[in-house]
C-alpha positions as CSV (number, residue, x, y, z in Angstrom):
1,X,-3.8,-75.2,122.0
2,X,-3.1,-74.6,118.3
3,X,0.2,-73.4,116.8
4,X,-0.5,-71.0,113.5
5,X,2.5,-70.6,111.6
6,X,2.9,-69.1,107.9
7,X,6.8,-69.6,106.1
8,X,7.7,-67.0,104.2
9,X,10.2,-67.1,101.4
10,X,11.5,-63.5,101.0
11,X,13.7,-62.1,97.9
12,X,17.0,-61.1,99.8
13,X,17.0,-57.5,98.6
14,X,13.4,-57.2,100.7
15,X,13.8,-59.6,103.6
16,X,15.0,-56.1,106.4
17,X,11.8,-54.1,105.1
18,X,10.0,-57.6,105.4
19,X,10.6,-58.1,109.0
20,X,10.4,-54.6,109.9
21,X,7.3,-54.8,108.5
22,X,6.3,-57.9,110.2
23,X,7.2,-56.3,114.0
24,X,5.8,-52.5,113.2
25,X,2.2,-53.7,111.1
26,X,1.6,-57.8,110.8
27,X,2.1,-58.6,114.2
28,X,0.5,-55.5,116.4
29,X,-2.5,-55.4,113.8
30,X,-2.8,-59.8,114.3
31,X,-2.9,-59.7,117.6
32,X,-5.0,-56.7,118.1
33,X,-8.7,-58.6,118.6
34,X,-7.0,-61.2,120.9
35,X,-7.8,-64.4,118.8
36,X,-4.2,-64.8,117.9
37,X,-1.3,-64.6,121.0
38,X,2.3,-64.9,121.3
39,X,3.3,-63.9,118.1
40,X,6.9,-64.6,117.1
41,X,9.2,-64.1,114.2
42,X,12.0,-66.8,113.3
43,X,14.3,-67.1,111.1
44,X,14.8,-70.1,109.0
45,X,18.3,-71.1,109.2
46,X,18.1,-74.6,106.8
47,X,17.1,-74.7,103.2
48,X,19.2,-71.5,102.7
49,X,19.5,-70.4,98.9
50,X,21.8,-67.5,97.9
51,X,18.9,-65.0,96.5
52,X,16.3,-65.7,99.4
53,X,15.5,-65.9,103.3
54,X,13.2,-67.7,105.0
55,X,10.8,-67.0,108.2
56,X,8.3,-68.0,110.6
57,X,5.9,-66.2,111.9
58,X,3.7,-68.2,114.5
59,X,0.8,-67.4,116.9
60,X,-0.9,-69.5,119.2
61,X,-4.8,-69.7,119.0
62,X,-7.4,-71.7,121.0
63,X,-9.0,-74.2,118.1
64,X,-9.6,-74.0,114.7
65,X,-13.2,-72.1,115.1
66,X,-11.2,-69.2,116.5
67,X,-8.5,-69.2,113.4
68,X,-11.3,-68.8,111.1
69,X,-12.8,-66.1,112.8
70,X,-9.6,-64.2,112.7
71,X,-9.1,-64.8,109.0
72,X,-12.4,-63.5,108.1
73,X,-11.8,-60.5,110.2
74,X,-8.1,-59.9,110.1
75,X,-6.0,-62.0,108.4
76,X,-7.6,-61.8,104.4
77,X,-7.3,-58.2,104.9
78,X,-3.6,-58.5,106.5
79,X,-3.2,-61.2,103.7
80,X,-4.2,-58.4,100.9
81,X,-1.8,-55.7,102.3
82,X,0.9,-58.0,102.6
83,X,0.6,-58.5,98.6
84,X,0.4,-54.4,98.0
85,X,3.3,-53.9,99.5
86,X,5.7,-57.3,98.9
87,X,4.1,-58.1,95.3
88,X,5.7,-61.2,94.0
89,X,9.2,-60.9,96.4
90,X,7.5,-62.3,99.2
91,X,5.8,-66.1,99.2
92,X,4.0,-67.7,101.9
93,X,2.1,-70.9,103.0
94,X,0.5,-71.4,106.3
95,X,0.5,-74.7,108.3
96,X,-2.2,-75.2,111.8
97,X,-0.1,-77.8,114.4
98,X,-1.5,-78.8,117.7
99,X,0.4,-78.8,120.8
100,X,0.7,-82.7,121.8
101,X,3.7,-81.5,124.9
């Protein structure tokens, strides 16, 4: 089991529209051909700078085979749509972790 997780670092003045965003589109539309489960939203609570938040969203997927599937099918698109609407306020970088426990 993999853990999929993207940090965001979100201008302050757009982090409530981010995360409403996130629960209403990101997450339903992630999820929606099974590859990706479990989807979460958290919010980062160290590294805090005045002018910014910080989140994680993470999914759990089966191997890396499967994220790359859902990337080419889902997540460039999601990835593209993300940038429409959040320009430059919104930065993110994903990391892939395995579940050792």
């Amino acid at each position: 089991m993999l853990i999929y997780n993207t940090t965001y670092h979100v201008e302050l003045a757009d982090a409530r529209n981010f995360v409403i965003w996130l629960n209403e589109c990101y997450l339903p539309e992630a999820e929606q051909g099974g590859l990706l489960r479990g989807g979460r939203i958290l919010r980062i609570l160290s590294h805090k700078e005045q002018d910014s938040e910080c989140f994680s969203v993470q999914f759990e997927v089966e191997d890396s085979a499967a994220l790359h599937r859902w990337h080419t099918e889902t997540g460039a698109r999601l990835n593209e749509e993300l940038m429409k609407v959040f320009k430059d306020k919104v930065i993110g970088f994903p990391t892939l972790m395995e579940v050792v426990r």
